[in-house]
C-alpha positions, 0 to 999 in steps of 0.5 A: 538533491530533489528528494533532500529538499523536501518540506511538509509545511501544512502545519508551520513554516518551513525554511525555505528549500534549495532549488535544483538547477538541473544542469544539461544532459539530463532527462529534467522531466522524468527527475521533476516527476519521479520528485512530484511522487515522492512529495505526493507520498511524503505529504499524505503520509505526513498529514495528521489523522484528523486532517486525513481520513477514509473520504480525504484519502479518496480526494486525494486519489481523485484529484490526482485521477482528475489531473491525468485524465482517469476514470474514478469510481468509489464504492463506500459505506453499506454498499461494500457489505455484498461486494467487499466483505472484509473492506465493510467490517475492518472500517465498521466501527469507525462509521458514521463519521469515517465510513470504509470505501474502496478507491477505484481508478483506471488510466490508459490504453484498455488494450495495453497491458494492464498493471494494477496497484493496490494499497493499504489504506487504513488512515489510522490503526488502533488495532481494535480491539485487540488495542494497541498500546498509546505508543504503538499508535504514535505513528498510526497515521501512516498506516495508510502508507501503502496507499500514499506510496502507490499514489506516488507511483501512479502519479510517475506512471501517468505522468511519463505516459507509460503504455500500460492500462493502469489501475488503482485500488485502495481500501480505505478504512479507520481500525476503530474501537466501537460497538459494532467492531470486529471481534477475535474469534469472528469469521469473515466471508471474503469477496473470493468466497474464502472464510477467514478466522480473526487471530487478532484484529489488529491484522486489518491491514491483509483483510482489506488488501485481500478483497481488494486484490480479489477484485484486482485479480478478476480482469486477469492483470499482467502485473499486481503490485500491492504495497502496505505498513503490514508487519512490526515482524519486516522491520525487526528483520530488515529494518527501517530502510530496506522494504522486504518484497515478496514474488513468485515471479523469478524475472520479475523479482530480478528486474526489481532487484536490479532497479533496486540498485539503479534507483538507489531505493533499496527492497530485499527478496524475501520467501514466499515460504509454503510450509509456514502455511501452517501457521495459518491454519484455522479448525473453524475457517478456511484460515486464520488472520494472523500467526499461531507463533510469533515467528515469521510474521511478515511471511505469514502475512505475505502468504496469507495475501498469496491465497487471494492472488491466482497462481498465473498471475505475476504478483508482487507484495511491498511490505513498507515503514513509509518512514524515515525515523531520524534524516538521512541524505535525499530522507528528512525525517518523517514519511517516506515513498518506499521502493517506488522510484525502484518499481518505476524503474523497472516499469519503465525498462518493462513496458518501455514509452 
């Protein structure tokens, strides 16, 4: 009922929504917070380009890092070029005006166990100059939909006070069309010293996930969740409302399936399939960016982030729509909070109060 209330009335007046009574003998506080997550990520998702890019993506991480209690850190423009290769390049093009930055924030506990989320943040996607056609943009403002979805569950994390040392890391970048953007055939130097050949450069979404994860990996985390937009291919095999989730982790895969169902929130495991390495291969870098064949695009992609991601380290990649195309029950039309009330859940279980 809480989620079907919605309204995204920045631009015009809403009806007025329900209000939920909510009856005795249920836990109001954690129904208010995991309602207060979706809406912070149904919002950010919903706000026009214009209205959202790189620097207000960054208020909106600090605001919500100021409102419970988190240290927050940015690192943007020239100052990514040595730490943070690939974050620069992806969001050169769209400077001055829309300058790259990598959103840092850390709440909790430093002894307790350290979860880390990273999320896509690329405000608006072109697809550079590898263009995308007028509608492959229409709804290009949502590309930044990994990182309002892990802002979204941050928000539940911090707000149950859950016993884990949290941390935050967005990307924030425009894929942009300039004079100095990034060119098909270029290759980058990533932060973990791996070069990458560019197949297409509207494969941005994983360069920038790739130093980000590189950095979150560097403290030897217990658990790393990334979440972004990154595959047309995830919603051609699943569709729109079944996020497909990528681990190694054999407990940590069940248990997210298991709270998959409890939650309501639907994810679907999908391989981390070795031998479609391959299809990465580059004669020139230590990989390519992008598929040799359009088949298993949201594998590939996957795998390609697994290369950043340490072999002892519990990871798992969320490959989300972050829409919901026509209204469903508890879903208006429009952004969507995909598999967070799910990982919630299991964090909850996890790491207990």
């Amino acid at each position: 009922f809480a989620l079907g209330a919605y309204r995204f009335t920045r631009y015009r007046a809403g009806e007025p929504a329900p209000r939920l009574v909510i009856p005795p003998g249920i836990d109001a506080d954690r129904v208010i917070r995991i309602a207060d997550g979706v809406t912070l990520t149904r919002d950010l998702v919903n706000t026009a380009a214009n209205d959202l890019g790189p620097a207000e993506l960054a208020e909106a991480a600090e605001e919500l890092a100021e409102r419970h209690g988190a240290g927050f850190a940015v690192t943007m423009g020239d100052a990514l070029a040595e730490g943070f290769p690939m974050i620069h390049t992806v969001g050169a093009a769209a400077v001055p005006a829309r300058a790259p930055r990598l959103i840092d924030f850390t709440w909790g506990n430093p002894d307790a166990p350290k979860v880390t989320l990273v999320g896509k943040g690329v405000c608006f996607d072109t697809g550079g100059l590898d263009l995308k056609p007028s509608a492959g943009m229409l709804l290009m403002k949502k590309d930044m939909g990994g990182a309002a979805n892990v802002l979204g569950l941050a928000h539940m994390i911090m707000a149950a006070g859950l016993p884990v040392r949290l941390r935050v890391l967005i990307p924030a970048v425009e894929n942009a069309v300039s004079g100095i953007a990034f060119r098909p055939g270029d290759v980058l130097r990533s932060r973990k010293g791996l070069t990458v050949e560019i197949g297409n450069t509207d494969a941005e979404g994983r360069l920038v996930l790739a130093d980000a994860l590189a950095l979150a990996c560097e403290e030897s985390p217990d658990l790393v969740i990334d979440m972004a937009t990154l595959t047309g291919a995830a919603r051609v095999a699943l569709g729109p409302e079944v996020p497909p989730v990528y681990t190694d982790d054999e407990r940590l895969a069940a248990d997210v399936m298991r709270h998959s169902e409890i939650a309501a929130d639907p994810v679907w495991r999908m391989p981390l399939w070795s031998p479609y390495m391959a299809m990465l291969d580059s004669k020139i870098a230590d990989i390519n960016n992008a598929g040799a064949t359009p088949f298993a695009g949201s594998i590939t992609a996957a795998l390609f982030l697994q290369r950043f991601v340490p072999a002892d380290i519990a990871w798992l990649h969320a490959d989300i729509f972050a829409w919901t195309p026509a209204p469903k029950p508890g879903r208006p039309q429009g952004g969507e909070a995909h598999a967070i009330r799910a990982l919630y859940s299991c964090l909850e279980e996890r790491y207990g109060s």
